[in-house]
N, C-alpha and C positions, 0 to 999 in steps of 0.2 A: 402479441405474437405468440402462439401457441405449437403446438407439435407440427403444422402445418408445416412449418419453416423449414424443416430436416426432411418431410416428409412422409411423416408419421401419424398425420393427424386423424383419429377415430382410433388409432391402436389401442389406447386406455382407458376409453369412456367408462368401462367396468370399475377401473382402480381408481379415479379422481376421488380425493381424499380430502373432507376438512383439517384442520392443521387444529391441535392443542394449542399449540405455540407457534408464535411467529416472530421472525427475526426481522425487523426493517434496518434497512442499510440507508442512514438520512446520507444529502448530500452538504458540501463542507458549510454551504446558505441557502438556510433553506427556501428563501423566496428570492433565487438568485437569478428568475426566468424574469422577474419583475425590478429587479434593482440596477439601479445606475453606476456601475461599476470596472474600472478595468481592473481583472484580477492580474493580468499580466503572465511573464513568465516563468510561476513556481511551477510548473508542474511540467516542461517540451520537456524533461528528461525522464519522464519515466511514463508506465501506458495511458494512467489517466487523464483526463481534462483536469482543468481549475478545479472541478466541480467533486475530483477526489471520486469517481465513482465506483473503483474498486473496493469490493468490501474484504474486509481480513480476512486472509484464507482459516484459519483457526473458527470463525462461523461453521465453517462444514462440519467441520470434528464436533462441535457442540452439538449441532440438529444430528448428527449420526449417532454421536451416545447417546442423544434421547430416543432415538429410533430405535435404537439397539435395546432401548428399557419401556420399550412399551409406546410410546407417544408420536403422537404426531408432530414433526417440526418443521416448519416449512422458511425457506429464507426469500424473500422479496427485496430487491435493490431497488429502491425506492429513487436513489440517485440518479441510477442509470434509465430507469422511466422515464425519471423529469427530463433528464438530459435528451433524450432520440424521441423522446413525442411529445409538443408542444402546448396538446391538447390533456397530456395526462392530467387526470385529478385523484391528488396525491390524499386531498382528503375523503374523498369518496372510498378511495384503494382500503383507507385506516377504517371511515365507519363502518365500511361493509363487510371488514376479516369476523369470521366467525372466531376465531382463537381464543381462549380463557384465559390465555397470559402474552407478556409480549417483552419482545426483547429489543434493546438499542445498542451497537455497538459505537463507542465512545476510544477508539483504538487507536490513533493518528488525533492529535491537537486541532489540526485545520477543520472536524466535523464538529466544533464544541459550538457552534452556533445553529445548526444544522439537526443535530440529536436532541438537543433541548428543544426544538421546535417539534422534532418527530414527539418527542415524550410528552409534550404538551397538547396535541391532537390527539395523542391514545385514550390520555386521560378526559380528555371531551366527550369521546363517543363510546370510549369503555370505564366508567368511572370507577368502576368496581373491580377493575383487572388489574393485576398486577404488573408492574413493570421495573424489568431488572435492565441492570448497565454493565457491562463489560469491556474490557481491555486495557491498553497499558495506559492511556491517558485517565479512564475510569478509577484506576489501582491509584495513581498517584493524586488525583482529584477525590478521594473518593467522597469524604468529609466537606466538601465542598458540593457535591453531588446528590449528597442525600437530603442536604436544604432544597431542593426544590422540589415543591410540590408535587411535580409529576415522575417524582422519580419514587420507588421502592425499595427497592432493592443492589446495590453496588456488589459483582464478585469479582474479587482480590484476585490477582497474580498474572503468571503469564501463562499456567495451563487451567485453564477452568472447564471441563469439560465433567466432569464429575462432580465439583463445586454445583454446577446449573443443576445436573440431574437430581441431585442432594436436593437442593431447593424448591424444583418443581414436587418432587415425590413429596418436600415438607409437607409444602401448599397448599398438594392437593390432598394430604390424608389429616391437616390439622396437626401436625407434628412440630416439636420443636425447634424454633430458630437459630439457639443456641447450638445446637447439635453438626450446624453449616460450617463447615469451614471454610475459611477467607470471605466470609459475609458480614457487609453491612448495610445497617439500616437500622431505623426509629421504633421505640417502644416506649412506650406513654410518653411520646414528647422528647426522649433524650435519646441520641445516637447510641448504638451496639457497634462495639468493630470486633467481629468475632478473629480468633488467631489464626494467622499464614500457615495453615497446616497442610494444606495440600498442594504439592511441587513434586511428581514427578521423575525420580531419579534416569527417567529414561523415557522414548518415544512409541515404543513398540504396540502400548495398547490402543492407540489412534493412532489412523492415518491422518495426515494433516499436509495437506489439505485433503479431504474425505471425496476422492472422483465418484467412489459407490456410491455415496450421498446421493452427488449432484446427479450423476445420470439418475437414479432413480426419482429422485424429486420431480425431476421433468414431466414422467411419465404418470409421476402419485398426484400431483399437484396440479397437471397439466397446463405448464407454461416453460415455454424455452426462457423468455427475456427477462421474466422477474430473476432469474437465476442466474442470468451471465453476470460475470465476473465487470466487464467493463465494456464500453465504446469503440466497435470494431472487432469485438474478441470474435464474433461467430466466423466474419469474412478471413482472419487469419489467427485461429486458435494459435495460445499459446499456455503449456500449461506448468504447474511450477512444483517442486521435489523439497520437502523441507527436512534439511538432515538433523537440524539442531533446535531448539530454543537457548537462548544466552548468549555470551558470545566470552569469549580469554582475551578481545582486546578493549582497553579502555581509550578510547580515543575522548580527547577533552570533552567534543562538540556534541557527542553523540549519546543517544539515553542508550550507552551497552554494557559493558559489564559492570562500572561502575553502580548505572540506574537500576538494573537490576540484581545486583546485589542489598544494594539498600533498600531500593523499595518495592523489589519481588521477593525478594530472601532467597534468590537462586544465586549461591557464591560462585559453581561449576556448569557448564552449558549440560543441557542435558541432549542425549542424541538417541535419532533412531537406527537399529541397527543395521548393518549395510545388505542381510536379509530381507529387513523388510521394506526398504525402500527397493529392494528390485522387484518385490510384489507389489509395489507402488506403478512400478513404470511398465508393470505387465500389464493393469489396471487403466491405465492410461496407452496403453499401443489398444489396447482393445476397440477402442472409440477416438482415439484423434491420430495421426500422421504429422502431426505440426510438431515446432520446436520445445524441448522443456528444458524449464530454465531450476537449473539447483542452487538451491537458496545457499548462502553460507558459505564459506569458505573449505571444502572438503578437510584440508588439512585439520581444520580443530580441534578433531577427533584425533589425532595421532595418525605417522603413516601407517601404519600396519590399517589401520581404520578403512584409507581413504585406498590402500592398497585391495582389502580383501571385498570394497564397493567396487573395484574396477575392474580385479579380477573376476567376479560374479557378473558384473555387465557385460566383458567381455565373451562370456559364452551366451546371451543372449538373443543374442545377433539384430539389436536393434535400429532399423534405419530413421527413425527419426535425429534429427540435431538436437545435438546439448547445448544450454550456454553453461557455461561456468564461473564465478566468482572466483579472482582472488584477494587477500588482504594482505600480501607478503609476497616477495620475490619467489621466485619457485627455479627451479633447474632443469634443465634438459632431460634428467630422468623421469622427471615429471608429468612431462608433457608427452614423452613418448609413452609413458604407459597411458595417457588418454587418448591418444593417436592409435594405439594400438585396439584401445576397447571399442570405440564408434566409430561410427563411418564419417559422422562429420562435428564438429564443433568450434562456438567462438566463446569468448573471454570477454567480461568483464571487471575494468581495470579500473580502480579510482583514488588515483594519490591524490587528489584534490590539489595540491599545489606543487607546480616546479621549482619550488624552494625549499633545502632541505631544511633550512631552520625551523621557518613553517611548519614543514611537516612534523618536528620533532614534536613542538609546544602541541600540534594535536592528537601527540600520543598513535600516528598513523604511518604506517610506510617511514618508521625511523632508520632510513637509507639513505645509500647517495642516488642520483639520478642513474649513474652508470650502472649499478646492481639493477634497476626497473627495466631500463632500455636493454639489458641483456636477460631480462623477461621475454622481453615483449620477441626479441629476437629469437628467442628457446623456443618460445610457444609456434611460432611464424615458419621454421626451421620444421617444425612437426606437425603440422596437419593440421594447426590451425585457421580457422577460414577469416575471421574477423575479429577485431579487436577496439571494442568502444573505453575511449578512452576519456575521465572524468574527471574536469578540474570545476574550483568551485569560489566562489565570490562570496566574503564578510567572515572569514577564519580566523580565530585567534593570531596575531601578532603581525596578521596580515595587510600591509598598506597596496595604497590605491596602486604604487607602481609593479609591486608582485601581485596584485589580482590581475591588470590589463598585458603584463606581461607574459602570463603561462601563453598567450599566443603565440610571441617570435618564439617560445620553447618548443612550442607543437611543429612550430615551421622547420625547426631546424632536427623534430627525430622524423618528421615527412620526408626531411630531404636526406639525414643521415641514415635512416632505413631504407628509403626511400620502397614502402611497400602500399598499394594501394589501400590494405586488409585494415590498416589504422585510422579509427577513425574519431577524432578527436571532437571534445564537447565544452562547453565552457557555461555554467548557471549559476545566480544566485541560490546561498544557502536561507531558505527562505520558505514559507513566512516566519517560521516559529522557531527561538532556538528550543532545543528540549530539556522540559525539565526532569530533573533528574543527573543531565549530564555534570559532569565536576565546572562545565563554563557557567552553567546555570546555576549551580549550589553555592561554587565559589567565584561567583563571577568578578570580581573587583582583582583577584589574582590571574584572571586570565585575560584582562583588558575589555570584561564584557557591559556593557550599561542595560537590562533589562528592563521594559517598560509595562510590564503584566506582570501578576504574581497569581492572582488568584483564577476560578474557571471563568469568571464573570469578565474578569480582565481581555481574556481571550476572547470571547464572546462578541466583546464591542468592538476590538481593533478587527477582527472579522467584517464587519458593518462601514470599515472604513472604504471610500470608493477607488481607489488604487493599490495597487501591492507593495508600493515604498510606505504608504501611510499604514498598510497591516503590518510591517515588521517587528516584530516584538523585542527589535534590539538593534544596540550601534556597539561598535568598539572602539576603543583609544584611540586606534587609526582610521577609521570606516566611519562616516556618520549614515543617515538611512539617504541623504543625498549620495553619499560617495558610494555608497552601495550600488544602488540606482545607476547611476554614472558609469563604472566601473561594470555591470552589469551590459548596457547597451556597446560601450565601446569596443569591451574585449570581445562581445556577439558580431558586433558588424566586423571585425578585423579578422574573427575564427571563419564566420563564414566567410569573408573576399579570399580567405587562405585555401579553405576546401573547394572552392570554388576553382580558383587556380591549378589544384591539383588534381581536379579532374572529379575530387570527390563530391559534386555538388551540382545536379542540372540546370544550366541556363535560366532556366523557367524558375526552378525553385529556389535558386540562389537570388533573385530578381524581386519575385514575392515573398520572399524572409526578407530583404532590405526595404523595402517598405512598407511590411509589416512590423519592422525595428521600429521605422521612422517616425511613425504614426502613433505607434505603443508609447514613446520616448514625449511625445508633443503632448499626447491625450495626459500621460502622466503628470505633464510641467503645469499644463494647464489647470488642471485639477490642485495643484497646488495655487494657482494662482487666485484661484475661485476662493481659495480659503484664506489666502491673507488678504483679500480687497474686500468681501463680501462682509455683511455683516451674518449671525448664524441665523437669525432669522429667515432669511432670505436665501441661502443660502442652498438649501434641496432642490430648489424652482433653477438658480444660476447650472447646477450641475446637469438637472433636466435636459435642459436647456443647450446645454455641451454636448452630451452623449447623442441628443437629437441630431446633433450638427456631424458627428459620427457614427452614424445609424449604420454603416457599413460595416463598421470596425464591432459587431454586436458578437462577439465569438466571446469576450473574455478577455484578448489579447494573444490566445496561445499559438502555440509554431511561428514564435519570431525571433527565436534562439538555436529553433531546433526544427526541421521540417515535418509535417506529418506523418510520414512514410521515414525517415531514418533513424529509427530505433526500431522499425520492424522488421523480426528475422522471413527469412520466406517459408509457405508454410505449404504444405499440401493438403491443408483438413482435415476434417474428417473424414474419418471411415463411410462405407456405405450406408445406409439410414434401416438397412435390413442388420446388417452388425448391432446395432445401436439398437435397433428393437429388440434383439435377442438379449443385449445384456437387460436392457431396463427389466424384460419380461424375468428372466434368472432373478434380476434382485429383487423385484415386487415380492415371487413366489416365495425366498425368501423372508421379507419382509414377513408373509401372512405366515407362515410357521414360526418366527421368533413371536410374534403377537399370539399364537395360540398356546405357543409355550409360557408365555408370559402372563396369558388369563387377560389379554387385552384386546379381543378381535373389535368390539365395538370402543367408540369416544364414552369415556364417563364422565 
């Protein structure tokens, strides 16, 4: 799919650009169009498939500040190729990149089988090219990362955006490795972990996610699809505002402030300022009409923070929807000053459990119920449009009867609100717990049993053919059956509830329950295959299953959660003459910072 698609195509024949550098975006397995597997439902609650084919918005910001220093950077989502064209050849895509160096991002756990695979093809058809690793699972792996073969280069932290350029400019002038900071990698044989020295006290000098980038990429590079974000994004953009890196709360489960105090060295979130994120959403009204979603919890920053972001939006006069995060009850004055600034917006809400014990031990939402539901009521009361609401399966302290129960809780704030706008979710926390978090570091104190430690670990439970058999953990009360269990029952009793309430159409209420049904059998099965079989025999027995389910060949997903109900409605894009006009600005652009920079030609 190329510029055709917006209807732009021949605008850039001029500018199409080999790339220095290329970014491939592996998917979470990489030969997962070939494997006998049901991944199941990790992934109906957020935009991607199984298949994780969103790549980290912080990519942009990397290929922009090489952009911005000269170089060519081009990002390819390799994921989302495999995933919408069956015919893609993913290694034909790797032998035939011109680029002199190549990047893998390693940023989410669930791609740790997936990026080793990508890194293992670069180095096939480019043996002499270097290849670096980035992101938060890369940072905490990284000494694990740089044993293999196909790896080079690991950079540390959770802003690397100067770290890379550091490294490429080494690269390419012969310069010292030493000199990288937050790099590692091998020298005559023994690991180098160069010091966490670059972090950021603020966000101001990258956008992140970098929209200039991507529209101009389109245009430089000439392709629309290597570059989407994810599955569906063109037919209902959706684009995302990121105010912070870090976070101030520690929630047990979670790699956040905790993990990244330890093992980014970031003690304080770092934030951008609420100027420049409204040159962010100028940048984005320019080219989309769809919803944008801001990352983070506004408050983190402090009110005056989240104040003088609102009061700056509010003279903008934007009609696109906002979503919003929160991580903490909020107040009526709250929500009216967001009511006040857009025209439209919804909330998302995620106590994870209707039990405040629960909630306490994960360090989340240490409230009562009543402070949340006079949330939900504040927000609802002010111009709030929607409200997805998120509970969650295998919690610290959590047993089977408070995981399948957050359902009669949802039934009774549907009926004590009684407001259509809420709308309730229920998913296992799954596959991977993360490391870094205080469940994973101290797991024995927080009733956790972890069954991976290393990247290799992950790797293989990856290759497992079910999603109870990938879990990388049980708890005191939870085993990876009750998770499982607990998963399917509380799904089919949330949705017969939404269903009931009007919030769920016949049709799709109908095909989510037998897509339960069939997800819950294929998985029993699959167990069963492994305690009867011998292992011998046993990939031909599996074969042989999934054969017999050839219908069910999706993965498993939307059987927790419909296809369409986590998407906001969107208007799209701008007209395709808008879009040309920017691409055109930032190409021209581009060729003056390259002549400034003494870079008009590839060297």
């Amino acid at each position: 799919m190329g510029l055709k698609t917006l209807g732009l195509d021949g605008v850039t024949d001029m500018f199409v650009s080999e790339p220095d550098v290329t970014f491939f975006h592996p998917p979470s397995i990489y030969d997962f169009r070939e494997r006998p597997e049901v991944i199941g439902p990790i992934s109906d609650v957020i935009p991607s498939s199984p298949v994780f084919e969103m790549y980290p918005i912080g990519l942009t910001s990397i290929a922009d500040t090489l952009e911005r220093n000269g170089y060519n950077a081009q990002i390819v989502n390799l994921a989302h190729e495999m995933l919408v064209d069956s015919e893609f050849d993913v290694e034909r895509e790797i032998a035939e990149s011109d680029a002199w160096m190549f990047g893998v991002d390693l940023h989410w756990l669930p791609h740790a089988h997936g990026a080793i695979e990508i890194a293992r093809l670069i180095k096939k058809h480019h043996p002499e090219a270097p290849v670096v690793f980035g992101g938060l699972s890369s940072t905490y792996f990284h000494e694990d990362l740089i044993e293999y073969p196909s790896v080079d280069y690991v950079v540390r932290g959770d802003s690397t955006e100067e770290p890379v350029a550091k490294l490429v400019e080494t690269i390419k002038t012969g310069g010292d490795l030493s000199e990288v900071p937050n790099l590692t990698y091998q020298a005559e044989g023994e690991t180098v972990v160069n010091e966490l020295t670059y972090m950021p006290e603020a966000l101001d000098d990258s956008s992140i996610p970098s929209y200039t980038y991507a529209v101009k990429s389109v245009f430089k590079y000439g392709s629309v699809r290597k570059v989407i974000p994810h599955r569906g994004w063109l037919d209902k953009p959706i684009t995302m505002l990121l105010t912070s890196r870090g976070c101030r709360h520690a929630c047990s489960f979670c790699g956040g402030a905790n993990s990244y105090g330890d093992v980014h060295g970031r003690q304080e979130p770092a934030f951008r300022s609420p100027e420049k994120l409204i040159e962010d959403i100028r940048t984005i009204r320019s080219f989309s009409e769809g919803p944008i979603f801001v990352v983070h919890d506004l408050r983190m920053g402090g009110w005056d923070y989240a104040q003088e972001f609102f009061d700056r939006l509010a003279s903008e006069d934007i009609p696109n929807e906002f979503i919003f995060e929160l991580f903490g009850p909020a107040d009526e004055e709250y929500f009216q000053m967001i009511d006040e600034a857009v025209e439209s917006y919804s909330l998302e809400l995620s106590p994870e459990s209707h039990v405040p014990e629960v909630r306490k031990e994960m360090g989340k939402f240490a409230v009562s119920n009543e402070a949340i539901e006079n949330t939900m009521q504040a927000a609802l009361d002010n111009g709030c449009q929607n409200i997805d609401l998120f509970y969650m399966i295998g919690l610290p302290d959590q047993t089977y009867e408070d995981a399948v129960g957050c359902v009669e809780y949802a039934e009774h704030i549907l009926e004590d609100i009684d407001d259509e706008r809420i709308i309730p979710f229920v998913a296992p926390y799954a596959p991977f717990l993360d490391p870094g978090s205080p469940a994973f570091e101290q797991r024995g104190e927080y009733g956790f049993e972890v069954h991976a430690d290393s990247l290799e670990d992950y790797r293989q439970l990856l290759l497992e053919p079910s999603w109870k058999r990938m879990l990388s953990y049980e708890t005191e009360h939870l085993s990876r059956d009750d998770i499982a269990d607990a998963t399917y029952e509380a799904a089919r009793k949330m949705n017969r509830l939404k269903y009931e309430h009007g919030l769920l159409e016949q049709d799709t209420y109908e095909t989510m329950m037998e897509r339960l049904e069939t997800s819950e059998e294929l998985v029993n099965r699959v167990d069963e295959v492994y305690e009867n079989t011998p292992e011998a025999e046993r990939d031909e027995k599996l074969k042989a299953l999934f054969d017999e389910y050839s219908a069910f060949d999706d993965f498993g997903e939307n059987s927790i959660a419909g296809a369409d109900e986590l998407w906001w409605p969107s208007n799209g894009f701008r007209n395709g003459l808008a879009l040309a006009g920017l691409g055109a600005k930032l190409l021209v652009q581009d060729l003056k910072q390259r002549v400034g920079n003494g870079r008009t030609t590839r060297k």
